[in-house]
C-alpha positions in Angstrom: -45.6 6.5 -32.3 -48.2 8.4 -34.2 -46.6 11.5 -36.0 -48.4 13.9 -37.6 -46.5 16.5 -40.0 -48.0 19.6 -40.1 -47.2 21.5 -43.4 -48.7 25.2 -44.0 -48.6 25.9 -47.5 -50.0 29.4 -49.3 -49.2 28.8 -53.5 -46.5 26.0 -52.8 -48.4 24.5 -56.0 -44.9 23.5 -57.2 -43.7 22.0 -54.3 -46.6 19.9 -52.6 -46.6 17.0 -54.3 -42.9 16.5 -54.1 -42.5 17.1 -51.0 -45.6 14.9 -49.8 -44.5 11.8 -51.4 -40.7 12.4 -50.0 -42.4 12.3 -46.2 -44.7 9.3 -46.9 -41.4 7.5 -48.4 -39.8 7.7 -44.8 -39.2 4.6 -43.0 -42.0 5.9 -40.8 -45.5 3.3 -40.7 -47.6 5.4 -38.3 -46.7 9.1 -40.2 -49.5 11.0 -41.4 -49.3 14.4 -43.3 -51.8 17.8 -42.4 -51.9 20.4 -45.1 -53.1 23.6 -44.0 -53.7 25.6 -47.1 -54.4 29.2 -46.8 -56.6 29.6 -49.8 -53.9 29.8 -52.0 -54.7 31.2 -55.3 -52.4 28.8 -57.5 -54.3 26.0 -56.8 -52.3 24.4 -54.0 -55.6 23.4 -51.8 -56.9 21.3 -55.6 -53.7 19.6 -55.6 -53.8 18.8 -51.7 -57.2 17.2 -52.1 -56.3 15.2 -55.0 -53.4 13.6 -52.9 -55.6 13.5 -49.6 -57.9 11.5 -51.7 -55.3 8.9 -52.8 -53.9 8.6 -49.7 -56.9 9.2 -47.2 -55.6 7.8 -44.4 -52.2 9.4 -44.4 -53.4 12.5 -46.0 -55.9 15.6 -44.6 -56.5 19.0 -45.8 -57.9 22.0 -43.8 -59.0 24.5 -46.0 -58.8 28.3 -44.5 -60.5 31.0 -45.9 -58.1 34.0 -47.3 -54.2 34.3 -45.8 -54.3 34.5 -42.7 -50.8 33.9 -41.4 -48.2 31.5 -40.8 -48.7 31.3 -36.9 -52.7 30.9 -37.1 -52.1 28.3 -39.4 -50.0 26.6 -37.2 -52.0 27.0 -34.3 -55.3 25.8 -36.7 -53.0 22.7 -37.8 -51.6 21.8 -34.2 -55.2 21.7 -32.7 -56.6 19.4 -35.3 -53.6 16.8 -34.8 -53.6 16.9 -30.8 -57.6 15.9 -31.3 -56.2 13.2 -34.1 -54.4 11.5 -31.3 -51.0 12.4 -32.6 -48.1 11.4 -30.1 -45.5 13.3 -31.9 -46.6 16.8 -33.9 -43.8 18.0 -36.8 -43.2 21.4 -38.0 -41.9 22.4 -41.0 -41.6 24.3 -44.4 -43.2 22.8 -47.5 -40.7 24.0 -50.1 -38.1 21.6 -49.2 -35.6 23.8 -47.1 -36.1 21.6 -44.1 -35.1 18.1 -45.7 -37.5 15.3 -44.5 -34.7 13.0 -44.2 -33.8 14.5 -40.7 -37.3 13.6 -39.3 -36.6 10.1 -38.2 -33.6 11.0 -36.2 -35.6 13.8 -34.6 -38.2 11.2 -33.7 -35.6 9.2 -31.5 -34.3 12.2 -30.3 -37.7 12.8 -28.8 -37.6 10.1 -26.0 -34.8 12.1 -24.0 -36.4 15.7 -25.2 -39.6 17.4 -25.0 -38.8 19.6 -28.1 -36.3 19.2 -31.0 -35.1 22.0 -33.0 -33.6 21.2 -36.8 -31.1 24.1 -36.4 -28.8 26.1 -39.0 -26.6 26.9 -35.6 -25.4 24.6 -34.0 -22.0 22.6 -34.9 -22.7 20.6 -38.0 -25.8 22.7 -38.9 -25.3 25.3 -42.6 -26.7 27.6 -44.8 -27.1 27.4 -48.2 -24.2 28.2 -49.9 -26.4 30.6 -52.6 -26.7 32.8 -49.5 -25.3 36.3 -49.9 -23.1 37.4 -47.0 -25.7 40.3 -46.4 -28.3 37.8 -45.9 -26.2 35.4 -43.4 -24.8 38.2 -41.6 -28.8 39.1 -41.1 -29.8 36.0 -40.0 -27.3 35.2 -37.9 -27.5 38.2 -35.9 -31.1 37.8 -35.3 -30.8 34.5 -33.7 -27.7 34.2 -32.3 -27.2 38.0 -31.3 -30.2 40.4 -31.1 -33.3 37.6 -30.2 -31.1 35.6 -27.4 -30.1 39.3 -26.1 -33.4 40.9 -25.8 -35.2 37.0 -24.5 -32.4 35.4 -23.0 -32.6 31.9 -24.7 -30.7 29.3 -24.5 -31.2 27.9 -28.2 -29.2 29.1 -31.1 -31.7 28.9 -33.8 -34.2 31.2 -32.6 -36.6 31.4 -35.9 -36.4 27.4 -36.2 -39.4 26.6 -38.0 -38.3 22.9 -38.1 -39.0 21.3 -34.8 -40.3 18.2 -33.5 -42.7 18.1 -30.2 -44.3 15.5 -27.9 -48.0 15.7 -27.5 -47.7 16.5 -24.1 -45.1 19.9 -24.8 -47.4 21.5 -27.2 -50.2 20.8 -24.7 -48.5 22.4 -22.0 -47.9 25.8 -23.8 -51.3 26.7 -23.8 -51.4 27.4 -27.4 -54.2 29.8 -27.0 -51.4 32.2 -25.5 -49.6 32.3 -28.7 -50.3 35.8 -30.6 -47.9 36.1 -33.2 -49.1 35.3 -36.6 -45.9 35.7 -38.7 -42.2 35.1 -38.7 -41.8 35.9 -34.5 -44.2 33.2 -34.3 -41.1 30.8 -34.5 -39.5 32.7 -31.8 -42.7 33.3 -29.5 -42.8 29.4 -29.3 -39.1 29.2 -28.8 -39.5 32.3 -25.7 -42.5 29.9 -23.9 -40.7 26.4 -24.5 -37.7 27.8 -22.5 -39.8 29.5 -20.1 -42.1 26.9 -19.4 -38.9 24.3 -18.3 -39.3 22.0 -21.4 -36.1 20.1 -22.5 -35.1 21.7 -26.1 -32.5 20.0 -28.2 -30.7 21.4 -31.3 -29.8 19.1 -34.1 -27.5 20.1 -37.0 -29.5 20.4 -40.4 -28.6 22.1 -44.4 -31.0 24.6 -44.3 -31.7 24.5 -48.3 -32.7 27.6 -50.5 -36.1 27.1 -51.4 -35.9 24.7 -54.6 -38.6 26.3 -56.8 -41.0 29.5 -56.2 -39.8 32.7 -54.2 -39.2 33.6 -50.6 -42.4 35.0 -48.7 -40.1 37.2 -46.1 -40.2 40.3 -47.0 -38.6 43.3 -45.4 -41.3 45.0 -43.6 -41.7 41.0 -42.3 -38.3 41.3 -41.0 -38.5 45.0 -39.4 -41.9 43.8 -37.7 -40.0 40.7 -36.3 -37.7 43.2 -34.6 -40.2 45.1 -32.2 -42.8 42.3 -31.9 -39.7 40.3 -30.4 -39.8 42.8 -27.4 -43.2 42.4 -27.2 -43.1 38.6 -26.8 -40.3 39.4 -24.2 -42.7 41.2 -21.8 -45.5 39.1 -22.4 -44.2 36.1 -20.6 -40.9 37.3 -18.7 -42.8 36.4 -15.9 -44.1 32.9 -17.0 -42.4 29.3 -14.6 -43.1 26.0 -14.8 -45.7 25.9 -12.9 -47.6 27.7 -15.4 -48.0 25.0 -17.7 -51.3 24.1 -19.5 -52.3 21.1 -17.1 
């Protein structure tokens, strides 16, 4: 199955290479790896192109002018893969807090699920054990309380931004619908998935601390997340099935 592994990055100078190597050392023959660099000013996009060039044909690069967001860059990133060919699309952080040894079993997973979510919430799943109590308590209440309250989800990791999806799943969203551009994106696609029908299925994962280089959430990130949420939930209460992207 082709998979594709889509990989925003904005200064993860520090990380890139590492974490490259450790996804094209997976048991996987047919995985391929997209950076999406948003112009970052440590050098991030040189060090993409020097690996794209050693490994052209598991290795691309799409170069975006100035930061322009985590979800656009997703969006950018999932439309070049569909038009790749790619059969199965991963999502995931560059800086090593989603562990690419968990890919392969997602993979399998696939054949019985439309969408699989590497979650912190589920029995099995953790935090990093650096985590203040402040912080946990925040995130926990976000997904598990205040996001499944106000959307009425199913899934326990709202703000996954590990997840696995067929071709078909993404193309059945209707990714030109997607708005959000920063941390809601996560739960704007989890709020369509589970609207649309699609099968989602939570995996226990570590979700790591970042190993090197700091946090990009902010607070006024996390406030924003907190009325765009809303948002999300009256722009597609309404959505069924049947309005899948044919």
């Amino acid at each position: 199955m082709k998979t594709t592994v889509v990989l925003p990055t904005y200064n993860e100078a520090q990380n890139i290479d590492g974490m490259t190597a450790a996804l094209l050392e997976l048991p996987l023959e047919d995985l391929a790896i997209l950076i999406v660099d948003d112009d970052s000013p440590d050098g991030t996009g040189l060090l993409a192109d020097r690996l794209a060039a050693e490994q052209p044909e598991r290795v691309q690069v799409l170069h975006r002018v100035k930061k322009r967001g985590l979800g656009s860059a997703y969006v950018e990133g999932f439309h070049h893969v569909l038009k790749s060919g790619a059969q199965a699309i991963i999502q995931m952080d560059s800086d090593f807090s989603h562990a690419p040894r968990y890919i392969p079993d997602m993979l399998t997973m696939l054949s019985d699920y439309d969408v699989v979510v590497g979650s912190r919430y589920v029995e099995g799943g953790s935090l990093d054990e650096h985590w203040g109590w402040g912080r946990r308590l925040l995130s926990v209440f976000a997904n598990s309380v205040y996001t499944r309250l106000i959307l009425g989800l199913q899934v326990r990791d709202v703000t996954a931004g590990f997840r696995a999806w067929r071709r078909e799943t993404l193309l059945g969203l209707g990714l030109q619908r997607v708005r959000s551009n920063g941390y809601v994106f996560q739960v704007e696609l989890a709020y369509l998935t589970e609207r649309l029908g699609y099968r989602v299925h939570e995996t226990p994962i570590y979700f790591e601390d970042r190993r090197i280089g700091r946090s990009k959430m902010s607070q006024r990130i996390k406030f924003e997340a907190v009325w765009r949420t809303l948002q999300v939930a009256q722009r597609y209460r309404k959505l069924t099935p049947d309005d899948r992207q044919r």
